[in-house]
C-alpha positions in Angstrom: 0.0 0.0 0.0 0.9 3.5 -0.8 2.6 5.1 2.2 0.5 8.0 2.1 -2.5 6.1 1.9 -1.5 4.1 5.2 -1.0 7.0 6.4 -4.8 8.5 5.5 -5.9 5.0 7.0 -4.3 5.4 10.4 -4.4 9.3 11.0 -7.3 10.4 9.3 -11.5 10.5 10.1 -13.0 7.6 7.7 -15.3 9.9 6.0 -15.0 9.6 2.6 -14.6 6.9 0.0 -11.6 7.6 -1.6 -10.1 6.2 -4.8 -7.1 5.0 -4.4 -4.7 8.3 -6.2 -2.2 10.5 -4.2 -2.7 13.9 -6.2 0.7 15.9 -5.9 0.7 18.8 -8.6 -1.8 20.0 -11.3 -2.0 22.6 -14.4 -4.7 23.4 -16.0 -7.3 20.8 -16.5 -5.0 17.9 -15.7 -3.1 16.8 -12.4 -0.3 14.5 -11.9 -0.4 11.6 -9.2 2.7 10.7 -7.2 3.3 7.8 -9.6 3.7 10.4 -12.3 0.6 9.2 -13.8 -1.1 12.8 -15.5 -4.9 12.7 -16.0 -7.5 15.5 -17.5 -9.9 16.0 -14.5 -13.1 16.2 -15.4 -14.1 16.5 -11.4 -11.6 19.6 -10.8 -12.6 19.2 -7.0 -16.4 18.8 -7.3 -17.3 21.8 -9.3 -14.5 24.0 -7.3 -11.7 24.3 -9.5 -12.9 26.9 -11.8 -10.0 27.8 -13.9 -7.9 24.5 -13.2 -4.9 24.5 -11.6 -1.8 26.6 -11.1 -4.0 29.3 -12.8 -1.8 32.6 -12.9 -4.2 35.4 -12.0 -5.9 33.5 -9.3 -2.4 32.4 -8.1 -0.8 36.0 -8.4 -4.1 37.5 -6.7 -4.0 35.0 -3.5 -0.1 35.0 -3.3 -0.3 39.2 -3.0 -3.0 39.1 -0.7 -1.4 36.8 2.1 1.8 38.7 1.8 -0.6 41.9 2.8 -2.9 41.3 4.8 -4.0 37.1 5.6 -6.8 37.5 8.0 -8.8 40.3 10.2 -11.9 39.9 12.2 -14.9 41.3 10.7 -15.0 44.1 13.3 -13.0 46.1 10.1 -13.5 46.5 7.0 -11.2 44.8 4.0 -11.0 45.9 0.3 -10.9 42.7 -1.4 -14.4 41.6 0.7 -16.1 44.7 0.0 -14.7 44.7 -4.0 -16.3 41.1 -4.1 -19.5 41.4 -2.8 -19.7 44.6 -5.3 -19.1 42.4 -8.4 -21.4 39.9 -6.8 -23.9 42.2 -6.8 -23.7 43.6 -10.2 -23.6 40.5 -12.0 -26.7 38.8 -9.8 -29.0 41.5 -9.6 -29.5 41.3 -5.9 -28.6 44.1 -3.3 -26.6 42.7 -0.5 -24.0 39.6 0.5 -23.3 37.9 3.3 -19.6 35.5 3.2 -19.0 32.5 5.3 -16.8 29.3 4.8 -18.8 27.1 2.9 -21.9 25.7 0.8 -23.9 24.4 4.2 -22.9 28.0 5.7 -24.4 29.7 3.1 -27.3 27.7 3.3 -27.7 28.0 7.1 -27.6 32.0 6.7 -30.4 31.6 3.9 -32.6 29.2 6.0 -32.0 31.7 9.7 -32.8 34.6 7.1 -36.0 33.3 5.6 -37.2 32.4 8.9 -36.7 35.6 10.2 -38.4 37.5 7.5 -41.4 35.1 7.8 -41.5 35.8 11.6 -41.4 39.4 11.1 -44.1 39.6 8.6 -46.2 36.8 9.9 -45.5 35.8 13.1 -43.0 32.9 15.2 -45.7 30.1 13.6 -44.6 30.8 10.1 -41.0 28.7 9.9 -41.3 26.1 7.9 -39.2 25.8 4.7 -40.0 23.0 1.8 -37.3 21.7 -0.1 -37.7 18.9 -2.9 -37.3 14.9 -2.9 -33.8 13.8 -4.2 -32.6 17.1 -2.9 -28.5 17.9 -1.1 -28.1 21.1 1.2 -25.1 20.4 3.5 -23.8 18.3 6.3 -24.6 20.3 9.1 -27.6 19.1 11.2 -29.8 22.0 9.9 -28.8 21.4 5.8 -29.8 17.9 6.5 -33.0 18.6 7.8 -33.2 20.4 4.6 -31.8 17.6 2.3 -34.6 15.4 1.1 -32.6 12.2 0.7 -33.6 10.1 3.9 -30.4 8.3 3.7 -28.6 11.0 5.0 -30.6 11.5 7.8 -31.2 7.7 9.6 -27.7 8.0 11.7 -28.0 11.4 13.2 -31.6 11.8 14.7 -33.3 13.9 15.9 -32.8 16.7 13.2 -33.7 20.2 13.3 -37.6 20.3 12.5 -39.5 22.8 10.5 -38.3 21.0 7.2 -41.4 19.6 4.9 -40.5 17.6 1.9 -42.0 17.9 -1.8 -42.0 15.7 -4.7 -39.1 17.6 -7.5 -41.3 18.8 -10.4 -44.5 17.5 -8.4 -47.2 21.0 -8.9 -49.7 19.4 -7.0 -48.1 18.6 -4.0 -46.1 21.9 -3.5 -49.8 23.5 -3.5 -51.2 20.9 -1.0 -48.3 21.6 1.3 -48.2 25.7 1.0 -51.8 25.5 1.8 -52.1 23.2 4.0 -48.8 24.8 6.1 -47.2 28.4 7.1 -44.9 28.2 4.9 -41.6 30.7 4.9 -39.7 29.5 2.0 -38.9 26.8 -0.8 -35.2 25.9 -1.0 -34.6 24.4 -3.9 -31.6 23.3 -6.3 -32.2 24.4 -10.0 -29.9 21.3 -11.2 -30.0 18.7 -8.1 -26.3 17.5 -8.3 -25.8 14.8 -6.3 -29.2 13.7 -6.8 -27.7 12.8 -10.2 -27.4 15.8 -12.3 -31.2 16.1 -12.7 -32.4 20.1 -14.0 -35.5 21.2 -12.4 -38.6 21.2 -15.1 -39.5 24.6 -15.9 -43.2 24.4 -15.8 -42.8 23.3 -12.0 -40.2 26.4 -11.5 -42.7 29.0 -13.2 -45.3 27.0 -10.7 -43.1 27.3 -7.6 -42.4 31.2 -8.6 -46.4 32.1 -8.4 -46.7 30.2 -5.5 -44.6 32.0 -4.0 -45.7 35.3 -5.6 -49.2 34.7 -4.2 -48.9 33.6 -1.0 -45.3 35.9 0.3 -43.3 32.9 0.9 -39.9 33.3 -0.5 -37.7 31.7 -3.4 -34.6 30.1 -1.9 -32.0 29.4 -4.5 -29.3 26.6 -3.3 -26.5 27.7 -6.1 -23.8 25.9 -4.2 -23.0 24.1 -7.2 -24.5 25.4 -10.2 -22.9 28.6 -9.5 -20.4 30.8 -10.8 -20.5 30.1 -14.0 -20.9 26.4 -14.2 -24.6 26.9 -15.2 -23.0 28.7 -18.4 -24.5 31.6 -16.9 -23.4 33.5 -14.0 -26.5 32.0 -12.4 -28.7 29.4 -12.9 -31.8 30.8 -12.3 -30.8 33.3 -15.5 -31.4 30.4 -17.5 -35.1 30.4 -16.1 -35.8 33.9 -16.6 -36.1 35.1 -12.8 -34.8 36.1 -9.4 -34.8 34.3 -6.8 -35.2 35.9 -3.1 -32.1 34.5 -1.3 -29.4 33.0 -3.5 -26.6 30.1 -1.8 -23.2 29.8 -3.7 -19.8 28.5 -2.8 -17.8 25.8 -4.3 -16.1 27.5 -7.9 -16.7 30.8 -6.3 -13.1 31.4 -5.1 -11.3 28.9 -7.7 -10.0 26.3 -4.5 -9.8 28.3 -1.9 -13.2 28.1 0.9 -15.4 30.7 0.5 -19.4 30.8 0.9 -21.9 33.4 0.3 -25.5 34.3 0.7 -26.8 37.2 -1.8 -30.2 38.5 -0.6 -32.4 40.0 -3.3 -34.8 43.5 -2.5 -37.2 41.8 0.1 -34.6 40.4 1.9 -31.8 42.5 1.9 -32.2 44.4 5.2 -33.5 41.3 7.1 -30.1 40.6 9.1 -28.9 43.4 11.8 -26.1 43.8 13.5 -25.6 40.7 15.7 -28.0 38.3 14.3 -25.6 36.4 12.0 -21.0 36.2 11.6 -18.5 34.4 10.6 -14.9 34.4 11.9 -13.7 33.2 9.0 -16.1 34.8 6.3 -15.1 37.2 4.4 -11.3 35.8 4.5 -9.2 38.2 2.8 -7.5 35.7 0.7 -10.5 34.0 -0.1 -12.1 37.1 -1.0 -9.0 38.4 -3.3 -8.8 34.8 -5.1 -12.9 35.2 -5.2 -12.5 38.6 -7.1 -9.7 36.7 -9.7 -12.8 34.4 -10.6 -15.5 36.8 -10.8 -14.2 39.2 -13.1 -13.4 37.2 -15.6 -16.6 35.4 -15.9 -18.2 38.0 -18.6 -20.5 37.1 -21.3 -18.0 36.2 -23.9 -16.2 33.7 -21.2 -19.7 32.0 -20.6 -20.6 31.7 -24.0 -17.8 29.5 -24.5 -18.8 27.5 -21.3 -22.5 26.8 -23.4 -20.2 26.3 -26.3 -18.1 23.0 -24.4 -21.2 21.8 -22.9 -23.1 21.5 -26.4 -20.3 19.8 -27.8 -20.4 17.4 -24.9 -24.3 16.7 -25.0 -23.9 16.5 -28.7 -20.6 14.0 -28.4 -22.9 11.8 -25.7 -26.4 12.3 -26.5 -27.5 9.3 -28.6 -24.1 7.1 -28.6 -23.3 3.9 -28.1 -23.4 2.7 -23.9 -24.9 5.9 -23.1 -29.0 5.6 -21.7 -29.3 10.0 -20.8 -27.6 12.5 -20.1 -28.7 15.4 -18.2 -27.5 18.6 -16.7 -27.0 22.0 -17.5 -23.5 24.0 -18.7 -20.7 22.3 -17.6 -22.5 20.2 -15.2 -23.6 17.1 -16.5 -24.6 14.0 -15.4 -24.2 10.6 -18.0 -26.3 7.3 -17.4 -24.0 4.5 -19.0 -25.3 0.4 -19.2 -22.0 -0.1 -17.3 -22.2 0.2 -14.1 -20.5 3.6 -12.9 -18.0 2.0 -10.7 -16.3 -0.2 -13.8 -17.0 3.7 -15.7 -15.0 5.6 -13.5 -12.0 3.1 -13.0 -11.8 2.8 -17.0 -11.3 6.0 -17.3 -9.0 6.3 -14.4 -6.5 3.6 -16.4 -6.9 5.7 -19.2 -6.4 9.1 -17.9 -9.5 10.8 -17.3 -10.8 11.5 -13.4 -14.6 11.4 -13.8 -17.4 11.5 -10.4 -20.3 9.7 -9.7 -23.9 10.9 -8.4 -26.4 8.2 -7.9 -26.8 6.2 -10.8 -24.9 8.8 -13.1 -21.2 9.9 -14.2 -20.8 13.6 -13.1 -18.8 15.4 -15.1 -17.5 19.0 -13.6 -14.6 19.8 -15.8 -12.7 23.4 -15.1 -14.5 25.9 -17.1 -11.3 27.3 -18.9 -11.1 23.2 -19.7 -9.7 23.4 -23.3 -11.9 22.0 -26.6 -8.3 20.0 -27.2 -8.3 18.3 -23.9 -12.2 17.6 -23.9 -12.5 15.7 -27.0 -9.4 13.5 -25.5 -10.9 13.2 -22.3 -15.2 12.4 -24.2 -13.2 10.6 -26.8 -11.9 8.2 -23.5 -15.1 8.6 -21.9 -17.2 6.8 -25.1 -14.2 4.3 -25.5 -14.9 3.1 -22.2 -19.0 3.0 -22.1 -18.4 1.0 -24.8 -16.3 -1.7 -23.1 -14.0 -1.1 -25.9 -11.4 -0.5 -23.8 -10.7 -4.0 -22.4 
């Protein structure tokens, strides 16, 4: 065994399932292994690595920032925190940010938020939030509440309570259960990732958005992964023609580095006072300045050439040989293969491509400055190995 490995085995938490790979340096889309084995990744850190690795603006922005100023406590103010939630701003549409640590932080702030402004307008009864069946909001006892897997729930009982659960794309039930409930918000994913890359059907979002119109119960938007770009547009609810009323995002937001945020939209925006809600950690400096490196180069030109890479992937995959679906949105997609995904993933791991799983699917997250040269080699491997062609 790898010594490194051993290592993991005897010093480390057993959380996760890890494949069996000691990652040591990347560039661009692809990484190197301690072997010396390089492969594209397609993963590029679940959906975090937004322009690969080693890039040189987000490197030169990070490696100035901790030589000036690393960390302060939020009692002050920082330029790069302030410069980010500016751009945020401008390029959502809503009015004010809030920055923590991570995806189930942001969510948390949403959740406290909306059950705030629901108590404020219609009294301490009015907490409940409904998220969707198949749904993923965190690890934290409150974002599992809010997940609507019940697998994730069984070993950590009792959860926090106020969470109802609703069919995805299911009209019917969402009325039965704002009606029939005092309801403060829907949280929802647009594109439920690890529920296996499945996109939200926009008849049931235009149905959730008059719901919701109608009866003063706000639009959460859990953008912890579809995000940043990865939608193709800044946003993913831009590619459903609204705004939400609290927006989640972390994960490619700061290109590696941890970083969460919760943008709150006109109705919102002044729920939070001082002393209702921090972060020691939010708003990191560092994170912030390697946040700001991401951001501004997301304009319209860059994500039209993230729609451009993930039409040539659903044209590639749609339809060929091995392949049942494939789903997603941008450059978030989710493939449903007659091999099973584990013999999927480990064929393309022999053959150089790092690929993910969620559910029944292969996820693929690729960097979104991935070039079209290293795509093709990495859909060309993909389709080779679907096939069973590569034994």
């Amino acid at each position: 065994m790898n010594q490194w490995i051993e290592k993991d085995n005897t010093y480390v938490a057993h959380t996760y399932g890890r494949i069996p790979l000691v990652l040591v340096n990347g560039k661009g889309a692809r990484v190197q292994d301690d072997a010396g084995n390089s492969y594209i990744d397609l993963g590029s850190g679940i959906a975090v690595n937004s322009f690969g690795y080693g890039d040189e603006a987000w490197l030169e922005a990070v490696t100035k920032q901790a030589a000036a100023l690393q960390h302060v406590s939020n009692y002050y103010y920082t330029k790069p925190y302030i410069r980010l939630a500016e751009l945020l701003c401008e390029k959502s549409g809503m009015q004010k940010v809030f920055f923590s640590n991570s995806g189930a932080e942001a969510n948390e702030c949403a959740i406290k938020a909306a059950r705030k402004y629901a108590a404020d307008k219609k009294g301490s009864d009015c907490y409940r939030i409904i998220t969707l069946s198949n749904s993923f909001h965190g690890r934290t006892i409150t974002t599992l509440a809010a997940t609507g897997q019940e697998s994730f729930h069984q070993q950590f009982l009792p959860l926090t309570e106020g969470f109802l659960y609703c069919p995805a794309n299911d009209i019917e039930a969402l009325k039965k259960l704002t009606e029939e409930n005092q309801v403060a918000g829907i949280l929802f994913e647009l594109v439920q990732g690890e529920g296996g890359v499945i996109p939200l059907e926009p008849d049931f979002v235009a149905a959730m958005r008059q719901i919701a119109a109608e009866k003063d119960i706000l639009l959460i938007d859990d953008e912890v992964q579809t995000g940043n770009g990865r939608s193709g547009q800044m946003y993913a609810y831009m590619n459903y023609g609204f705004t939400p009323d609290i927006v989640s995002t972390a994960k490619g937001l700061a290109g590696g580095l941890p970083i969460g945020a919760t943008l709150f939209g006109e109705k919102t925006q002044n729920v939070y006072e001082p002393g209702l809600h921090g972060s020691t950690f939010g708003g990191n400096p560092i994170s912030c300045a390697a946040a700001v490196s991401v951001v501004e180069r997301l304009d319209d030109g860059f994500l039209a050439e993230v729609r451009k890479k993930s039409e040539y992937i659903f044209s590639r995959l749609q339809g060929a040989k091995g392949v049942k679906a494939v789903t997603g949105i941008g450059l978030m997609i989710g493939i449903e293969t007659d091999r099973p995904v584990e013999e999927v993933m480990e064929g393309c791991r022999n053959r150089g491509v790092l690929v993910l799983r969620a559910k029944n699917r292969v996820r693929l997250l690729p960097p979104l400055n991935i070039s079209f040269e290293e795509l093709k080699e990495a859909i060309d491997t993909i389709l080779t190995v679907v096939t069973g062609e590569e034994a």
